[in-house]
N, C-alpha and C positions, 0 to 999 in steps of 0.2 A: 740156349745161347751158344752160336756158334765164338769159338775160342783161335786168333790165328796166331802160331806159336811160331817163333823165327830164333834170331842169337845176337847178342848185343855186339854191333862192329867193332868196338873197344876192349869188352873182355872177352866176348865169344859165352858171357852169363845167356839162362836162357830169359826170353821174353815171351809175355803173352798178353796181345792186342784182345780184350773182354771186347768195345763195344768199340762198333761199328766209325763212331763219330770221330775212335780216336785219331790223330795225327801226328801226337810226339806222346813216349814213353819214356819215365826217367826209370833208368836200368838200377833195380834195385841191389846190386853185385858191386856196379863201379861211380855211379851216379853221373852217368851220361845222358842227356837229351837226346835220344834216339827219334828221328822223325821218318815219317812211314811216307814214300815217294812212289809213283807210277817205274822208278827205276830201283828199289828195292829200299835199303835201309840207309840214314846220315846220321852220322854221328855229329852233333850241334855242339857238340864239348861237356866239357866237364859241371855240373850244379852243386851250388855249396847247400849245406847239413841246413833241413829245415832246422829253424828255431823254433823248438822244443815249447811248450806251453801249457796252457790248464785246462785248453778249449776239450770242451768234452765230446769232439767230432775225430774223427778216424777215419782211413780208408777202409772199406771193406762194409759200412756203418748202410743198414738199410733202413728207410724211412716209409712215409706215405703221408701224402701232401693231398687235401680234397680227395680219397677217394683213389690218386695215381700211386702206385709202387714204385719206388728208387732207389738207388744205391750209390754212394760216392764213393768213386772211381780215380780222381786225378785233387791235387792240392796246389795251388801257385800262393808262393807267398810275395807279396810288393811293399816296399819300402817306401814310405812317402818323403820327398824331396825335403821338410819341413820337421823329419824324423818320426817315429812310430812305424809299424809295423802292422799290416793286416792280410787275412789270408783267403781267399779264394777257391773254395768247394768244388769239384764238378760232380755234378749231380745226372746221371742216366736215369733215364725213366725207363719203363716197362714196356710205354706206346710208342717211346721213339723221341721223348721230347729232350731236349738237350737243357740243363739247368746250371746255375751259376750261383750258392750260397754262400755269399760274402758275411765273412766274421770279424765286426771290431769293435773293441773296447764293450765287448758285453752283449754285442745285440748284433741281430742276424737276417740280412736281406735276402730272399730269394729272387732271382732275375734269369730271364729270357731272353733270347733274341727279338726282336719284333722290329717288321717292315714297318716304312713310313712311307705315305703318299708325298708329300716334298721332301725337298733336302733339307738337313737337320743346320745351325748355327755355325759359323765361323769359330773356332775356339778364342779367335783373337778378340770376337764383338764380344762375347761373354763378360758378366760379372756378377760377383757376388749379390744377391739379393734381387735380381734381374727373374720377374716374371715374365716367361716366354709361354709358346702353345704348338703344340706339335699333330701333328696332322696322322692320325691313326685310320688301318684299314678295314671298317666296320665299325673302328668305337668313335668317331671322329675325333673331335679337336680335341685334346689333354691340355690344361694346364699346371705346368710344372713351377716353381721357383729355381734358383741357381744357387746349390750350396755352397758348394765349393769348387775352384778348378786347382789343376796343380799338373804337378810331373809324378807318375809311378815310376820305380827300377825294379822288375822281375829278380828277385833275389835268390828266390830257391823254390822249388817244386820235387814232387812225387807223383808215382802214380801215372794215370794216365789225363792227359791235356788235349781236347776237341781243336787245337789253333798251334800253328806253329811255334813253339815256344822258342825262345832265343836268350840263356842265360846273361844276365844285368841288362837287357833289352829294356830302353825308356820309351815312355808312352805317354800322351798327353790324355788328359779325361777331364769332365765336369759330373758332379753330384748332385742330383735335382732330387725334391722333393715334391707329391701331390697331397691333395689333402684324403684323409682316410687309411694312411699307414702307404700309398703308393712312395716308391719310391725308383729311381733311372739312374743310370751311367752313360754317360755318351764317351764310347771309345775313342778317340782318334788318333790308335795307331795305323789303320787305316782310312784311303780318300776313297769314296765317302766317308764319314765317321759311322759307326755302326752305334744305335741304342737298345739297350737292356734294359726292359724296364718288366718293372714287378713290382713287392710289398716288405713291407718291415715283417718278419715272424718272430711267433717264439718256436723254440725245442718243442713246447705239445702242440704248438700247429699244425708238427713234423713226424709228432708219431714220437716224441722221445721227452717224455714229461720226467721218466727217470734218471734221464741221465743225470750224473754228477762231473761237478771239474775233473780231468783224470791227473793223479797221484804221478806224476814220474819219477823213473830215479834218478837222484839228485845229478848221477856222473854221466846222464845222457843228456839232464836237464843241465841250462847253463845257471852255473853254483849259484844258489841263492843268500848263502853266508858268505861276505866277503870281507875286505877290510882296505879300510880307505889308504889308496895309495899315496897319500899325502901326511897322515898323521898316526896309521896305524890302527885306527879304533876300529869295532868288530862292526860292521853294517848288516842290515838284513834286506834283502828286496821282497819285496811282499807281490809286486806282476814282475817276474824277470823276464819275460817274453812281451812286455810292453813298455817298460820301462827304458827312457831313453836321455834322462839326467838324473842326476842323484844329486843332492846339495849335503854337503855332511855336517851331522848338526854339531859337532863336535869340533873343528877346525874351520868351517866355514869353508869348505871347498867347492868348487863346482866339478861335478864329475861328470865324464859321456861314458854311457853304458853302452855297450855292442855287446849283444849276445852274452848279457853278465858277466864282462872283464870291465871291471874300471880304468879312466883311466884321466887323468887330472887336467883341469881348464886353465881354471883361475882359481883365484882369492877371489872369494864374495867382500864387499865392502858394507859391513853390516851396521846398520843405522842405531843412534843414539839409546832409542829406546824401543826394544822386542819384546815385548809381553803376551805371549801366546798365552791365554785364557786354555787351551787343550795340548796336550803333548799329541805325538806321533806313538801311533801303537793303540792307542783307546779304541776301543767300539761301542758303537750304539745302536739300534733299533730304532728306527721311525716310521713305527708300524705300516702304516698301508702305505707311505710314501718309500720305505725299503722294503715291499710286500711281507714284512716282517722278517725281514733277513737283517745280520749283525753287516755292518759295514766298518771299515778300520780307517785311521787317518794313517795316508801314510806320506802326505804331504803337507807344508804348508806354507803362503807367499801372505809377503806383506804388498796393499799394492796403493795405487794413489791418485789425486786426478788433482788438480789446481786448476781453480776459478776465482777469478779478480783476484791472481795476485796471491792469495791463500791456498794451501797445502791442506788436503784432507785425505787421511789414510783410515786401512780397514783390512782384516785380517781375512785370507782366503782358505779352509783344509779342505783337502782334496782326499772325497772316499771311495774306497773298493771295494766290492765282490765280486769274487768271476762270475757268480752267477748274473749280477744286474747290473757290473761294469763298473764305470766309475761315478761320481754326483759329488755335489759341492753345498760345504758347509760354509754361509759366508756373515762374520763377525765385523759390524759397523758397530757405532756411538752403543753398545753395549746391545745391540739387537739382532737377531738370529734369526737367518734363513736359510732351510733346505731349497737347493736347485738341481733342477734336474732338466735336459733337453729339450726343447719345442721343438715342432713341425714350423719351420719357417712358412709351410704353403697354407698355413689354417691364420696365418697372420694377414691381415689384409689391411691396407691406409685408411683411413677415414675422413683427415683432416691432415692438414699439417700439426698437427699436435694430437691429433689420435690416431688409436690404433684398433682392429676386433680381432678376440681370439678368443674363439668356443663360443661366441655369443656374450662374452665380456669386452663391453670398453674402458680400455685402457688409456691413460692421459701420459704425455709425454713429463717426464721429471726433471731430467738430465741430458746433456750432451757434452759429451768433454772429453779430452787422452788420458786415457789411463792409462799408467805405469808399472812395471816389475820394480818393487825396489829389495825386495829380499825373499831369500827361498829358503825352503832347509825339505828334507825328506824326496821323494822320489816322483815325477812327474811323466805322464805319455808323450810329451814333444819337447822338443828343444829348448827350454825355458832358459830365456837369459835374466838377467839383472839387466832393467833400462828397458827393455822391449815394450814397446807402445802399441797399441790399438783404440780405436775407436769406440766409447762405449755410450749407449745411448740406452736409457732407462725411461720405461712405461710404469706406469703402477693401477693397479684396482682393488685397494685393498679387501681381504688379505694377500693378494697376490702381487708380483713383479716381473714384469716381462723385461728383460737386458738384450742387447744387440751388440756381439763386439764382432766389428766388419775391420779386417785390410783389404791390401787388393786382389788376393785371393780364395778369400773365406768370407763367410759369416757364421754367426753361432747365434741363433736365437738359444734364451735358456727361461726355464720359468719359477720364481723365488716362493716359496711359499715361509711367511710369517710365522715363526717358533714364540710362543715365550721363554723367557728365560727359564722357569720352571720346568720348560716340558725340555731344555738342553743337558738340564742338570737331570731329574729323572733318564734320560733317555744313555747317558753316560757313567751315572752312578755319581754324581760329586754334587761338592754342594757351595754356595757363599762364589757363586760367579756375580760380578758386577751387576748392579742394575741399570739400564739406559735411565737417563737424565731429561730427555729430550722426545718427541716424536720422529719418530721412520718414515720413511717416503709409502711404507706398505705398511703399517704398523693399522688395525683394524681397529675404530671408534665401539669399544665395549658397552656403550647403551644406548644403540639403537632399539633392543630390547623395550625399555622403558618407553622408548616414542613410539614404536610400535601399539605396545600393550597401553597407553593413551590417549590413540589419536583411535585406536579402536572402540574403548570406552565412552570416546566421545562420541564417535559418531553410532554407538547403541543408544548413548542418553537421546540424543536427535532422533532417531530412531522409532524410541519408545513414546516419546513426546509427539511425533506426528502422527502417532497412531492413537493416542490420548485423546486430541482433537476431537476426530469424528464418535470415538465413544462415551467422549462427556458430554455433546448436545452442545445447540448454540445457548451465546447471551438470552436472558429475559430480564423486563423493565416488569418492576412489582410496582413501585409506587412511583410516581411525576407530579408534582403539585409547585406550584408557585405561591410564595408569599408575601406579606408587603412591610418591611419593617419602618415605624415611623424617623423622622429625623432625629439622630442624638451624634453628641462628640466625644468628647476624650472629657470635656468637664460635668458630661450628663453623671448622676450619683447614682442610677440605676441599671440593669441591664434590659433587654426584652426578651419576652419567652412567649414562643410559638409551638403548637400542637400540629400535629399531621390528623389525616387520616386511617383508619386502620389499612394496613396491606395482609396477606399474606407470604410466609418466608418457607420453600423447600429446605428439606432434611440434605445435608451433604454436598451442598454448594456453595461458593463464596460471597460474599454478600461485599459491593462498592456502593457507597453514598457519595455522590457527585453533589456539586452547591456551584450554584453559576449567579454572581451579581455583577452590575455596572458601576465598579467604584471609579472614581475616578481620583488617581492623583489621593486616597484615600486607602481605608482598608476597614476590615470590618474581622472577626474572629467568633467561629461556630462553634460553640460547642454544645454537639450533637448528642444525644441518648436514645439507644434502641433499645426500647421496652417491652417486653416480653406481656400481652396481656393476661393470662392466664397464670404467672406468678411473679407478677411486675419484677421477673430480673431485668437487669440494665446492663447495656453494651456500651460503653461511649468511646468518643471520638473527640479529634480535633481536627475543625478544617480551618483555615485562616486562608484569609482572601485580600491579597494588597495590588493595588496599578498604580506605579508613580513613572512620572515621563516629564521630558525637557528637554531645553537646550542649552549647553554650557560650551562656553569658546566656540559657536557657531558650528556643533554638532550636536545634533537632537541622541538622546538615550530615554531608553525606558527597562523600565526593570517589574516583574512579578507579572498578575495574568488577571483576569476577571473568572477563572474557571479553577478548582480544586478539588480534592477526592480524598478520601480514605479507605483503606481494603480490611475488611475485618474474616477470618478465615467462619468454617460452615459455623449456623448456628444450628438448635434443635426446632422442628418444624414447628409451625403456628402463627398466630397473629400476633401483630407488633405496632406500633405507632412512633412517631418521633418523638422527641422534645427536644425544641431547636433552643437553646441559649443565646443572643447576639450581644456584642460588645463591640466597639469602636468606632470610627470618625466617618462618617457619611455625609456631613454637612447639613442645612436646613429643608433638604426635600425628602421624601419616605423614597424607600430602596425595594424595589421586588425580586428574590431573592430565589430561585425555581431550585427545587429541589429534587433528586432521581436517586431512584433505592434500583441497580441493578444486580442477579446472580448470575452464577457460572460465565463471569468474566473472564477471558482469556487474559492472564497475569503471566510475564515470564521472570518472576522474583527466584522462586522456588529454584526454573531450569537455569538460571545465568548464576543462583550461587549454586548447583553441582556443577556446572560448566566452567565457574573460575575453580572448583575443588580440583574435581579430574584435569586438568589443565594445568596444574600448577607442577608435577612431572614430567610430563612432555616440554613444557616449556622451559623448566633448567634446564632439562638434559640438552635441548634444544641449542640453548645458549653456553652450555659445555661442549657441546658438538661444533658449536661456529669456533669457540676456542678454539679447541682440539685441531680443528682442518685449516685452521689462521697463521697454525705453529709448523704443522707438516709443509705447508706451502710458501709459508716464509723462507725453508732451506732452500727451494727449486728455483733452478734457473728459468723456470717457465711458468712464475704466480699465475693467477688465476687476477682481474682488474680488484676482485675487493679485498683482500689480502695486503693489509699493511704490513712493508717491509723494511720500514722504520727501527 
C-alpha cells in the first residue's frame, strides 16, 4: 500500500494519507481537519476529543466481511439533534471498496455507497413509517420503510475521512429499513442526496467474535463517578458515552450529561405514589432473549396514557449491555414484558386493525398519548417529564407489537410475555405482586387441554369409522308377525306368544324391534329371549303407545307405533321368543310384527366416549371465551362479542 506522507499546516505534525479514498485527515498532534486538495493541504479547523466509549472498534482494527479484507482507517462521531451520540467507521477494503460501519446503542450497520437509477425523495415529503421503493442498478426495485429522519452535527473525528469533513457541519438524513436485516441512509448533505445502503451486522460477521467492550482509563474516559450537582449524592453512569440525562434518584433532579459533566435542569415533580417493584443497579439474565448475557437497570420512567377520561400508569426499566445495547423491561397491572427492537420493514398493514410480523397476525389494542411522568436513573436521549408520543399497541399473544411515532421518528418494539416467576428467578427476589387482571399479551395457558381433546376426539371418530367396514353390515335373524286378540286395561289376563326358532351369531348385538298400529292406545311387550339349548333367558321391555288430538284448535300427538330394545352380544345358538302382551287395544285383534336384528349400527357406546373426552376441551373452552372476554374488555378496539358492560 502506497503511504503519501506530507505536514500538518497547523502544527507542521507529520501526516500519512494510508488510503487512496482519503480526503480530510484529523492530525493526530493538534486535532486539525486537514483536507487534501489538487492545491495541496487546508486546514478546516480545529475537531473536539472523540467521546471516549466502550465500543470495542479502534482505528488500526482489521476485519473481513464475506470473504473481503478491511481495515478502519477514519472514525466521525455525530450528535443527533434529539441528543445521543453515534459513531461512524470508515472501513477500506483490500479491492478498493469504500465501507461505512455505523455504531449505536449496541448494534452495528455496515453500508456502502450505491447508485440509483431515479432520484431518491424530497427530505421534506418524507415520514416516519412512510413505505417508499427505490430504484437499484441490477437489483431492481428495494422496498424500504422510513425510520427516522432528523438533523446530524459532525461532532468529532479521527483518522482518516473519504468526504470533506467540516467540524459541527449539520446534515440532514433519513433511516430506512428493509426486511432481512437490509438497512439505508439517505444523505442529504449533498443535491442529490447520496444513499448508503447495506445490512445490520454483528462483530462475528466482521471477523471479531472476540472482541470485548474496551476498559479505558477512567481520565481519558469522561468520569463515570460523579456527584449530582444539585444535592451532592455520589452517581454512577453505567454508558457515559451514551448517556445523555440523568434523573437523580436521590433529589429528584434532571440532569444533561455532555461528555460525563453534569449539569442541573430542573426539579422533577414526582407523583403521589412511586413504587418501583425493581431498583436501579439489579441484573438479570433472560436467557436467549439477553443471548444469555446480564443486563443492568440503569433506568427507570413512570409513564401513562388516558382514555375516557381515566388515567392508567405503568412502570418502564431501561437495560444495558454494551455488548447487546440497550432493551426494556416494561411493568403494567403487575405483568412483565421483555422488549426489544422490530424491523419496522417486516411489519406490513393488513387491515385497519391488523398487522403481520414474521408470519404472526397481530390485532390492534390501543391507540392513545402516552406520557413521561417520572424518570429517575440514566437515559440515551433527552428525556423530559411531559414529553408525549404516540403509541399504538398490536398484540398476539405471547407477544406485543408497540408503535411510538412523532414527526420525526417511529420505533416499532416487540414485547414478549414474562411471568412473574420467571422476573423474580431471572433477578433473584421474591414476593413481587401478582397481576389481578388479564394483559393485552398475557397467553391463554390451556390451549394445551383443547388441543390434547379435540385430538382425542377426532381418534375416537377416527377409530369408529374404520370399526364400520371391519364389523360387517346389519342382518335380520328372525321377522315374524303376530296377531294378539282384543283385551283392555279391565281384561284379568295377559297373552303369550311363541316365535319361531332363529339363530343368534357369537360377538354381535342383538335389537328386537316390535312395530303395531295402536291407535290412541298402547300396548307393553314384554319379551324373553330364550336360549334353547339351556333355556337361559334375556328379557326386555318394549312398550308401544300412539295418542293424538286436538286441543284449543291445534292437533298434537305424542309416542309412535314403532319401538326397540338393544341387548349387547349373546353366546352363539338357537333362541326363540316369548312375547308377554299387556294393555288397551280395544275390541279388534292387533298384528304385532316382530324383527330380531345383529350387528346394528348403535352410537350409544361412541356419543358416551364423545361426551367423556369432550368434557375438557369444552371447559377449557369456555375458560378460554372467559379468559379473551377480560383481555378485550380493557381495549379500545373489542372485538363485536365481548361485553363491555
Amino acid at each position: 500500500m502506497s503511504v503519501l506522507v506530507s505536514r500538518c499546516p497547523s502544527c507542521a505534525g507529520t501526516l500519512e494519507f494510508k488510503a487512496g479514498s482519503t480526503l480530510v485527515i484529523i492530525c493526530p498532534h493538534c486535532r486539525s481537519a486537514v483536507a487534501r486538495t489538487d492545491r495541496g493541504l487546508e486546514d478546516l479547523g480545529k475537531v473536539a476529543e472523540i467521546i471516549q466509549s466502550e465500543s470495542p472498534l479502534r482505528l488500526g482494527l482489521k476485519g473481513n466481511w464475506r470473504g473481503h479484507r478491511f481495515e478502519i482507517t477514519g472514525r466521525v462521531q455525530h450528535r443527533h439533534e434529539l441528543g445521543g451520540v453515534w459513531d461512524e467507521w470508515y472501513a477500506t477494503f483490500s479491492n478498493g471498496w469504500v465501507g461505512w460501519l455505523a455504531e449505536a446503542q449496541g448494534r452495528f450497520y455496515l453500508t456502502f455507497h450505491q447508485p440509483v437509477k431515479a432520484g431518491l425523495p424530497n427530505f421534506d415529503s418524507l415520514y416516519p413509517g412512510e413505505r417508499i421503493e427505490i430504484n437499484l442498478p441490477k437489483k431492481g426495485i428495494l422496498s424500504l420503510v422510513v425510520n427516522e429522519k432528523g438533523t446530524a452535527t459532525a461532532i468529532a473525528a479521527e483518522g482518516e475521512i473519504p468526504y470533506k469533513f467540516e467540524p459541527e457541519q449539520k446534515k440532514l438524513f433519513a433511516d430506512l429499513q428493509a426486511t432481512e436485516g437490509v438497512f439505508a441512509t439517505l444523505d442529504y448533505e449533498t443535491n442529490p442526496p447520496v444513499l448508503f445502503l447495506g445490512e445490520e451486522v454483528t462483530l462475528k460477521d466482521l471477523g471479531w467474535e472476540n472482541l470485548s467492550p474496551v476498559k479505558r482509563d477512567i481520565k481519558v474516559v469522561s468520569a463515570v463517578s460523579l456527584n449530582c450537582p444539585n444535592c451532592g449524592a455520589p452517581l454512577s453512569l453505567q454508558a457515559p458515552d451514551k448517556t445523555e440525562r440523568f434523573a437523580c434518584p436521590y433529589c429528584d433532579s434532571l440532569l444533561d450529561v455532555n461528555q460525563g459533566k453534569l449539569t442541573w435542569l430542573k426539579s422533577l415533580k414526582k407523583p403521589k405514589k412511586v413504587n418501583f417493584a425493581l431498583e436501579l443497579g439489579m441484573t438479570a439474565s433472560f436467557g436467549n432473549l439477553t443471548s444469555n448475557q446480564p443486563m443492568k437497570i440503569i433506568g427507570s420512567t413512570v409513564r401513562s396514557v388516558t382514555i375516557h377520561g381515566e388515567t392508567y400508569y405503568w412502570h418502564e426499566y431501561l437495560l444495558y449491555n454494551p455488548k447487546i445495547g440497550f432493551r426494556w423491561l416494561v411493568h403494567s397491572d403487575n405483568h412483565w414484558n421483555f422488549v426489544e427492537p422490530a424491523n419496522p420493514a417486516e411489519i406490513f398493514k393488513r387491515s385497519d386493525r391488523e398487522i403481520v410480523y414474521r408470519g404472526k397476525i397481530f390485532k390492534i389494542f390501543q391507540d392513545a398519548e402516552a406520557k413521561v411522568e417520572y424518570v429517575r436513573g440514566e437515559f440515551y436521549w433527552r428525556v423530559e417529564q411531559g414529553e408525549k408520543v404516540r403509541a399504538i399497541d398490536y398484540v398476539a399473544p405471547p407477544f406485543s407489537l408497540s408503535c411510538e411515532l412523532t414527526q420525526k421518528e417511529i420505533n416499532w418494539s416487540l414485547g414478549h410475555y414474562l411471568r412473574v416467576s420467571e422476573v423474580e428467578k431471572a433477578f433473584g427476589v421474591k414476593d413481587l405482586p401478582k397481576p389481578a387482571n388479564v394483559a393485552p399479551n398475557q397467553p391463554f395457558t390451556g390451549d394445551f387441554y383443547i388441543k390434547w381433546g379435540l385430538a382425542s376426539l377426532a381418534i375416537l371418530i377416527l377409530i369408529s369409522l374404520l370399526m364400520i367396514p371391519l364389523t360387517g353390515s346389519s342382518k335380520v335373524v328372525f321377522s315374524e308377525t303376530v296377531t294378539l286378540r282384543p283385551f283392555s286395561l279391565t281384561s284379568s289376563s295377559s297373552q303369550v306368544v311363541f316365535s319361531k326358532p332363529f339363530n343368534i351369531e357369537a360377538n354381535r348385538n342383538i335389537v328386537i324391534t316390535a312395530q303395531a298400529p295402536v291407535d290412541n292406545s298402547w300396548i307393553e311387550l314384554d319379551v324373553d329371549l330364550v336360549n334353547s339349548a339351556n333355556e337361559e333367558v334375556e328379557s326386555v321391555t318394549i312398550p308401544i303407545e300412539y295418542y293424538y288430538g286436538v286441543e284449543d284448535g291445534e292437533s298434537w300427538s305424542e309416542g309412535g307405533n314403532t319401538n326397540e330394545a338393544v341387548l349387547s352380544s349373546l353366546p352363539a345358538g338357537t333362541y326363540m321368543l316369548r312375547v308377554e302382551a299387556t294393555g288397551d287395544i280395544g275390541s279388534k285383534p292387533i298384528p304385532v310384527h316382530l324383527k330380531v336384528e345383529q350387528n346394528v349400527l348403535k352410537c350409544y357406546n361412541f356419543i358416551c366416549a364423545f361426551i367423556i373426552l369432550a368434557i375438557v376441551p369444552f371447559i377449557t373452552l369456555v375458560r378460554k371465551f372467559s379468559f379473551e372476554s377480560r383481555r378485550w374488555s380493557q381495549s379500545m378496539f373489542p372485538p363485536a362479542w365481548v361485553n363491555q358492560n
